[in-house]
C-alpha positions as CSV (number, residue, x, y, z in Angstrom):
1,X,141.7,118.7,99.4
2,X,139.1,115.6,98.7
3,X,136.1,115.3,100.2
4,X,136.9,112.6,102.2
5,X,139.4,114.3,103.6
6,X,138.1,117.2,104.7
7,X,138.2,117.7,108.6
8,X,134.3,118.5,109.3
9,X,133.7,115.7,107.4
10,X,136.0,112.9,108.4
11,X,136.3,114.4,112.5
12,X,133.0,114.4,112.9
13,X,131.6,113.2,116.7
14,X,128.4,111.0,117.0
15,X,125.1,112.9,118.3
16,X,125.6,116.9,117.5
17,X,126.6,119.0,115.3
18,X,126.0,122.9,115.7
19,X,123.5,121.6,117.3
20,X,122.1,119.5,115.1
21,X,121.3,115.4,115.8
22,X,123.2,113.0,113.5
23,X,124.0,109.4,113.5
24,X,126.2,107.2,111.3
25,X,124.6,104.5,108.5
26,X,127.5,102.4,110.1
27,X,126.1,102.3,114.1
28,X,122.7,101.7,112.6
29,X,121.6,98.2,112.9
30,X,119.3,97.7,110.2
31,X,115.5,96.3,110.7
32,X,113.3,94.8,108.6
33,X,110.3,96.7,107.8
34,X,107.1,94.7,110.8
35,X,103.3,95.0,109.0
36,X,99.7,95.2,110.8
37,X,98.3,94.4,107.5
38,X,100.9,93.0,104.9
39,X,101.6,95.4,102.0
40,X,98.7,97.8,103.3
41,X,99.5,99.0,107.2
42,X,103.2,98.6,108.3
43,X,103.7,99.1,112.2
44,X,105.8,102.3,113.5
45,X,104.5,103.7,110.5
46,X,101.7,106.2,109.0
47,X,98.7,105.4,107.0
48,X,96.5,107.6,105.3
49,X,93.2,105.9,104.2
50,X,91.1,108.3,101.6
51,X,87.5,107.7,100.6
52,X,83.9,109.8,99.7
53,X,82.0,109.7,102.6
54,X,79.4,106.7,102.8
55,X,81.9,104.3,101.1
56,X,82.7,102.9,104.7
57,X,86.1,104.1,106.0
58,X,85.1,103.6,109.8
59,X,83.5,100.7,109.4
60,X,86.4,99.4,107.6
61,X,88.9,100.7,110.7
62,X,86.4,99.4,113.0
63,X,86.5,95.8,111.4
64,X,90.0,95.9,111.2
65,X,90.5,97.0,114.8
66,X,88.1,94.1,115.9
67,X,90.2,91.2,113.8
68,X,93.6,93.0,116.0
69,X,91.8,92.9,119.2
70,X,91.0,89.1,118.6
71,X,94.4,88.0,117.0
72,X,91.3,86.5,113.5
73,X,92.9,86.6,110.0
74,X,93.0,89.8,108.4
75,X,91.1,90.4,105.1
76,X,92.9,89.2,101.7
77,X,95.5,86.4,103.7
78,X,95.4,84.3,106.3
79,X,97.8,86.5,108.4
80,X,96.5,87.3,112.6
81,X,98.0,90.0,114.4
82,X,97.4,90.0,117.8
83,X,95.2,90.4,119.8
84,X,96.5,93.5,121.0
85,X,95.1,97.0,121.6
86,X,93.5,99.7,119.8
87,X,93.0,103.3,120.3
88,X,90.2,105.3,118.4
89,X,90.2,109.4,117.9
90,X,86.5,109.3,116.2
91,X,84.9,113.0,115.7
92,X,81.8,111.8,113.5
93,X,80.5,108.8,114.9
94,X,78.5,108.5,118.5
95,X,80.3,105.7,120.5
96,X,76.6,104.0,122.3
97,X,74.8,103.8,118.8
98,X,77.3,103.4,116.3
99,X,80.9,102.5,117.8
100,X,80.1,99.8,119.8
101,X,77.8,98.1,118.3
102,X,80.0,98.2,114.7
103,X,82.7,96.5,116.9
104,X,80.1,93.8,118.2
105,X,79.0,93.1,114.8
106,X,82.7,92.4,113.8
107,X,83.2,90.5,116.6
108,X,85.6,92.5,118.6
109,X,87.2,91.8,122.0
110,X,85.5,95.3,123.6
111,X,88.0,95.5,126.5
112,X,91.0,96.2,124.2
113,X,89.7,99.1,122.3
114,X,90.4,102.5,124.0
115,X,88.0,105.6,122.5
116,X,89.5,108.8,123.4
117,X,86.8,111.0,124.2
118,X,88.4,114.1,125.6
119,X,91.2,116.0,127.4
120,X,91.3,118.1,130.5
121,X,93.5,120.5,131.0
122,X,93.6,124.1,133.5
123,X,90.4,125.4,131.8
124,X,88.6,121.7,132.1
125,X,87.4,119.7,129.7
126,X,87.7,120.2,125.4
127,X,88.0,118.4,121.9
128,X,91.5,116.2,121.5
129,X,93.2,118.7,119.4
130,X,96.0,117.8,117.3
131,X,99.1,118.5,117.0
132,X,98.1,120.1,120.8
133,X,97.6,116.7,122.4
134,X,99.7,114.6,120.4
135,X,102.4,113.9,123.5
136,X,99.0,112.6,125.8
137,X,98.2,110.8,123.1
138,X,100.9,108.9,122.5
139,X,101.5,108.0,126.2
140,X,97.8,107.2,126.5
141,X,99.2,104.4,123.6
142,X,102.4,103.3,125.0
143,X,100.3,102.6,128.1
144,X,97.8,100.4,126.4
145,X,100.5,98.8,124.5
146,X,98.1,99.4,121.4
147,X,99.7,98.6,118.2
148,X,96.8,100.3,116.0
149,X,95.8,104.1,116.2
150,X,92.7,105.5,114.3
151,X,92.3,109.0,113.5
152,X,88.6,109.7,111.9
153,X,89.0,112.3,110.5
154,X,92.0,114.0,110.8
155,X,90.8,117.7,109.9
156,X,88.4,117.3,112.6
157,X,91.0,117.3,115.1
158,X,93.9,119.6,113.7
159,X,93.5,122.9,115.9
160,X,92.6,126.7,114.4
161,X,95.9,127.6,113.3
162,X,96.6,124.9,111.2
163,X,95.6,125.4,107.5
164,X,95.0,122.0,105.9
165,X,96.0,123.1,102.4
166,X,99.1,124.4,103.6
167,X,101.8,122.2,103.1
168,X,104.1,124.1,106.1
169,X,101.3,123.4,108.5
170,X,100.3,119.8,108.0
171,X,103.6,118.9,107.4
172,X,104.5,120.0,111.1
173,X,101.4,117.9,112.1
174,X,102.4,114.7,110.1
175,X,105.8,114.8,111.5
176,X,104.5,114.6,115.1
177,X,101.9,111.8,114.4
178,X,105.4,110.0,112.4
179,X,107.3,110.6,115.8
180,X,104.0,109.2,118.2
181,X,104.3,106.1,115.5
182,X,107.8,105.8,115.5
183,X,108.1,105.9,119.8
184,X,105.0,103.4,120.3
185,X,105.8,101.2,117.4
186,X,101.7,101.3,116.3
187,X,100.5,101.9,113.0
188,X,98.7,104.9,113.0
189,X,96.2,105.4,110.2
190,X,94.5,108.6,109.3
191,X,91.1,109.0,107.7
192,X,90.6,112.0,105.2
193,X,87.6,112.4,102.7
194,X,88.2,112.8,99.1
195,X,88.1,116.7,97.2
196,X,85.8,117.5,94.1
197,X,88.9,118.7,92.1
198,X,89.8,116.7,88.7
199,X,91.9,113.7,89.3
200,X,95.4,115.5,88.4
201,X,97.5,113.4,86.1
202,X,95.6,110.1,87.1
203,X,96.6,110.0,89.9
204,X,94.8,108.8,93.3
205,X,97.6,110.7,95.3
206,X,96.2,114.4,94.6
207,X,92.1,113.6,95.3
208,X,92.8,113.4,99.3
209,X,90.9,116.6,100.5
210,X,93.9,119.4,102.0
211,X,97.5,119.4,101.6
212,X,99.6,117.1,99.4
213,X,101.8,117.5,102.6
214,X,99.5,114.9,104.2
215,X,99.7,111.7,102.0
216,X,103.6,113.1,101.7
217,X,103.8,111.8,104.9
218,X,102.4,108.4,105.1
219,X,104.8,105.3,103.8
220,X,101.5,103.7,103.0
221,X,98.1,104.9,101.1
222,X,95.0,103.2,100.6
223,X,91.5,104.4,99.1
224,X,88.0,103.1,98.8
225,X,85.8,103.9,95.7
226,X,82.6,102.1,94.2
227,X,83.8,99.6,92.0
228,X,83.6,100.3,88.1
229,X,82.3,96.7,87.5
230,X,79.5,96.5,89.8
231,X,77.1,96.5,87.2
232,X,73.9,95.2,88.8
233,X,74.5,98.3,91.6
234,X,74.9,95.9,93.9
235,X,77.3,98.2,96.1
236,X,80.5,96.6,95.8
237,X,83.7,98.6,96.5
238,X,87.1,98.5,96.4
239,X,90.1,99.0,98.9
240,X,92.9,99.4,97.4
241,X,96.7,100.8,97.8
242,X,97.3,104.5,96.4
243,X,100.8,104.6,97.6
244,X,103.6,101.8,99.5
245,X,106.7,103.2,99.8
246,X,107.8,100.4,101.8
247,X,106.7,97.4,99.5
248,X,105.2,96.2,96.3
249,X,101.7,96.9,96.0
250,X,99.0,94.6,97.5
251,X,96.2,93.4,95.4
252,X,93.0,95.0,95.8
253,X,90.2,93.8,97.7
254,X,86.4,94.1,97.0
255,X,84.1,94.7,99.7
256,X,80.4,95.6,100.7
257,X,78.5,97.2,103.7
258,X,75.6,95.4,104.9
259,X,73.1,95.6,107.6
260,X,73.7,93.3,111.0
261,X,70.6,92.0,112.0
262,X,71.5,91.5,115.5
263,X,72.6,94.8,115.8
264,X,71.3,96.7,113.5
265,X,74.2,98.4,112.5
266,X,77.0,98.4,109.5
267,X,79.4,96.1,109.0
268,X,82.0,94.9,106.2
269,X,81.9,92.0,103.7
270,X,84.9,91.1,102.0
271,X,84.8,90.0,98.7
272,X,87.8,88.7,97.6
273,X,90.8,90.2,95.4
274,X,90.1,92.8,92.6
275,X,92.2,93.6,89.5
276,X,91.1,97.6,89.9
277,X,93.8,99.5,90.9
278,X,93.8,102.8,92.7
279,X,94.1,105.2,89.5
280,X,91.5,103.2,87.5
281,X,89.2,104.0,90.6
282,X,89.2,107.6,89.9
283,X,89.5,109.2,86.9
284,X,87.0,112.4,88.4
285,X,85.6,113.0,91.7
286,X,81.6,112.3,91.6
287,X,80.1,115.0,90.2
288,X,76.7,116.8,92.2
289,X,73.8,118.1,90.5
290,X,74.1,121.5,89.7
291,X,71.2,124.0,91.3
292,X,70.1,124.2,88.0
293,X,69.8,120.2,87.3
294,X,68.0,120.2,91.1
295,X,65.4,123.0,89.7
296,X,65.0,120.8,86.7
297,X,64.7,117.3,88.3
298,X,62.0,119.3,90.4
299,X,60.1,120.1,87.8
300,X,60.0,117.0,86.0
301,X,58.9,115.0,88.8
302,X,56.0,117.5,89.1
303,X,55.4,118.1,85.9
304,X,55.0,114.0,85.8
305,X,53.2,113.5,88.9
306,X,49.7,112.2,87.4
307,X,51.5,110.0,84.2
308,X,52.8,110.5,80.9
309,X,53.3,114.1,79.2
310,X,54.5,114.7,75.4
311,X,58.3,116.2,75.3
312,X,56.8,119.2,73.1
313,X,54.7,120.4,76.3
314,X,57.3,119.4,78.6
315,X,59.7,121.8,76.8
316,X,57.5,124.8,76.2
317,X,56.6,124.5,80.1
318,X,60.0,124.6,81.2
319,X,61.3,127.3,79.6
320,X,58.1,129.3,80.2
321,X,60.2,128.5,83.7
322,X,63.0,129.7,82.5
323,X,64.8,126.1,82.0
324,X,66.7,125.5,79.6
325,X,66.0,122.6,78.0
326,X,69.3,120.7,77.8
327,X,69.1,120.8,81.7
328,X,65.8,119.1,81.6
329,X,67.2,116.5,79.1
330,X,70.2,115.7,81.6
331,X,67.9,115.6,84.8
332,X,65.4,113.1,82.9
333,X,68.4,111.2,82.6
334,X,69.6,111.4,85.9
335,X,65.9,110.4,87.1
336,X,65.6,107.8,84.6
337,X,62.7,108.6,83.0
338,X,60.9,106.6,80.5
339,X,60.6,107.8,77.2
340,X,58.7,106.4,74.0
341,X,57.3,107.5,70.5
342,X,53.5,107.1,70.1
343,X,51.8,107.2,66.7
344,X,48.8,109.5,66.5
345,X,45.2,107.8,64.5
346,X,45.3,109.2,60.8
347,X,49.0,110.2,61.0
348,X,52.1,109.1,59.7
349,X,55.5,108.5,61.5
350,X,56.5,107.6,65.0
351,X,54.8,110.3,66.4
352,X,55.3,112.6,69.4
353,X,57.7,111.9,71.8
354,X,56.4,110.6,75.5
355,X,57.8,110.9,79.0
356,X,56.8,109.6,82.0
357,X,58.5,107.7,85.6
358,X,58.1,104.9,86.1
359,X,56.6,103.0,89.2
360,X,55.6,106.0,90.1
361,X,51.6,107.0,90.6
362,X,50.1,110.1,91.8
363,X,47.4,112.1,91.8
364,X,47.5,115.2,90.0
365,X,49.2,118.4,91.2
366,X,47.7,121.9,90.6
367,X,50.2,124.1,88.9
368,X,49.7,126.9,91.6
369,X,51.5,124.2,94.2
370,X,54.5,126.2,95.8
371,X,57.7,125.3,94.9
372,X,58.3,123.1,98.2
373,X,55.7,120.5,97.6
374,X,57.8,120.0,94.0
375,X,61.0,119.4,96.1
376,X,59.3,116.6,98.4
377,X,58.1,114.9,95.2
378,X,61.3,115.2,94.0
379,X,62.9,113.6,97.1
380,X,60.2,110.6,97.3
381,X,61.1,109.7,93.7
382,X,65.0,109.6,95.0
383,X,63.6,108.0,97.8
384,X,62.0,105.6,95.2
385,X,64.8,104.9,93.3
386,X,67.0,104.1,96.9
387,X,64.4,101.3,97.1
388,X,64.2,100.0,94.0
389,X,68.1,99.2,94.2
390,X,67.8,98.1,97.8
391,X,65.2,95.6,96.2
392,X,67.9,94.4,93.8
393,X,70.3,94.5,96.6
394,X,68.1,92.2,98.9
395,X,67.9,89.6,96.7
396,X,72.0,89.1,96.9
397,X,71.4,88.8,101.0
398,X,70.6,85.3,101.3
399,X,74.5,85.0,99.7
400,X,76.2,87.4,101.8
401,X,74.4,86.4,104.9
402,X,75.5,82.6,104.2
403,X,79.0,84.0,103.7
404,X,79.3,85.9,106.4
405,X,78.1,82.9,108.7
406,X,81.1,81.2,107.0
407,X,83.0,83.7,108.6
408,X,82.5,83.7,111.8
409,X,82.5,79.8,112.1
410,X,86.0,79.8,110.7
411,X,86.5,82.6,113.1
412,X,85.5,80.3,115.8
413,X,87.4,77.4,114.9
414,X,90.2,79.5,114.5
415,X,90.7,78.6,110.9
């Protein structure tokens, strides 16, 4: 007997089987795939957006949520969506100091954004919790007619039993944010920070933090990182797509988070298109100084408090403190100290090696000074350092601030 004429097969009803739901390709009338963001958010779909924290994820939802809610052209095209409504699950960020005013400095229309702050149920009031509250939630959409959903972040949300590295568990929560996507028709888009692990195989799919399960089940990745070519530490990034299962890859777009001056808050500058694609992005996750590197970064900024010191002294002196003195050499280079070989009177060569930091002055610190007063001095030179590139920084600002008025008068004229 074929296949095609076997009797379970060919007899088969419409709706179930044993139980189980099935529908024919033939009664399916087939759809063409609707976007919130061409080639980056599709609608009735998931989104997973992965980034290191301070690279701007929720400012970038937040700006994107405010361009929806006002019907303005989306970053990288001249396409509008909207306005419409937008629903925000935000565990990190306060909504009076840092929400709101984010969406004022984007320019957003406040009355369509919903926050969801919490849930009541028989024992009062608690944390959304997810996949718990998923069915509220996605009536608490259909209601607003909201065709964007933010969650930020999702691990702050999934309840006690589920185990984000365990692809059976997130999988079951995916699969219910897919279904609130799929009944609403709103793109929902999940924020998720980036693990230390080596990037595996180059790819940008694996450095999400928990379960592979998770990007699994998004048609559509995206991931901030600092951009390779920002050479003057300016603090350019880049957006740009890890994973589209539903169409070709869009370009990349550069970006920056300034200071608003009217509110005093974050906001996004886009930059235009970037050639940087998501693998060349990360080849490692950022590496953190080791305890060992902290000790030693403490020590040279002590030890260099009250000006230059020969390397020979430097090295006896820390591993009197039992440092070893590679680890000195790498945290000098981290704190990028000065160095220079000074000829001695009546002696011949280069002479001794000198180290010192620079900018920095200070009067001397008695070697009996606990370890605590060598971490603050260790922090003001970070602190230092912060400044110096904020300095370099600032002087880019008259440019960004005369682009971003650029903005908003198109945005007014509706350009």
């Amino acid at each position: 007997m074929s296949f095609e004429e076997h009797p379970d097969v060919a007899d088969a009803p419409e709706g179930e089987v044993n139980g189980i739901a099935v529908v024919r390709a033939s009664k399916v009338m087939p759809e063409r795939v609707r976007w919130l963001w061409s080639g980056r958010i599709p609608l009735g779909k998931l989104t997973v957006l992965d980034g290191d924290p301070g690279l701007g994820k929720s400012t970038i939802t937040l700006d994107l949520g405010a361009r929806i809610t006002t019907g303005s052209p989306l970053p990288g095209s001249e396409d509008r969506f909207g306005p419409t409504n937008v629903v925000l699950l935000s565990a990190e960020d306060g909504v009076a100091d840092t929400i709101r005013p984010r969406l004022e400095a984007a320019g957003a229309d406040l009355e369509r954004v919903v926050i969801v702050d919490h849930v009541t149920d028989t024992d009062g009031a608690r944390p959304v919790e997810l996949p718990t509250d998923l069915d509220r939630i996605r009536e608490l959409v259909r209601a607003e007619r909201a065709a964007l959903v933010v969650v930020d972040p999702l691990m702050a949300f999934l309840t006690g039993d589920v185990n984000s590295n365990r692809d059976q568990d997130v999988r079951r929560v995916m699969h219910q944010l897919k279904l609130v996507a799929e009944k609403t028709g709103a793109a929902v888009l999940v924020l998720r920070h980036l693990n230390k692990a080596v990037n595996l195989g180059g790819s940008a799919l694996y450095r999400g933090g928990g379960s592979i399960g998770i990007i699994g089940a998004a048609r559509s990745g995206l991931l901030v990182a600092p951009d390779p070519d920002d050479e003057g530490d300016l603090g350019r990034r880049i957006l740009a797509v890890s994973k589209s299962n539903l169409a070709a890859k869009a370009e990349s777009l550069a970006y920056s988070i300034v200071g608003d001056e009217l509110y005093d808050v974050a906001k996004v500058v886009w930059g235009g298109t970037s050639n940087r694609m998501a693998e060349q992005l990360l080849g490692r996750a950022a590496e953190r100084p080791s305890p060992e590197q902290d000790r030693a970064e403490a020590f040279l900024v002590h030890a260099l408090a009250n000006g230059p010191r020969r390397a020979a002294d430097l090295r006896e002196q820390a591993e009197s403190k039992g440092l070893a003195w590679r680890t000195v050499q790498r945290a000098a280079e981290a704190l990028e100290v000065d160095m220079e070989q000074r000829p001695e009177p009546g002696r011949r060569g280069p002479g001794p090696s000198w180290w010192w930091l620079p900018g920095v002055e200070g009067e001397p610190e008695p070697e009996s000074a606990p370890e605590m007063h060598a971490a603050f001095s260790l922090s003001r030179w970070r602190a230092f350092r912060r400044c110096k590139r904020a300095g370099q920084r600032a002087a880019r600002e008259p440019e960004w601030n005369a682009r971003q008025h650029a903005i908003r008068d198109r945005r007014r004229r509706g350009i």
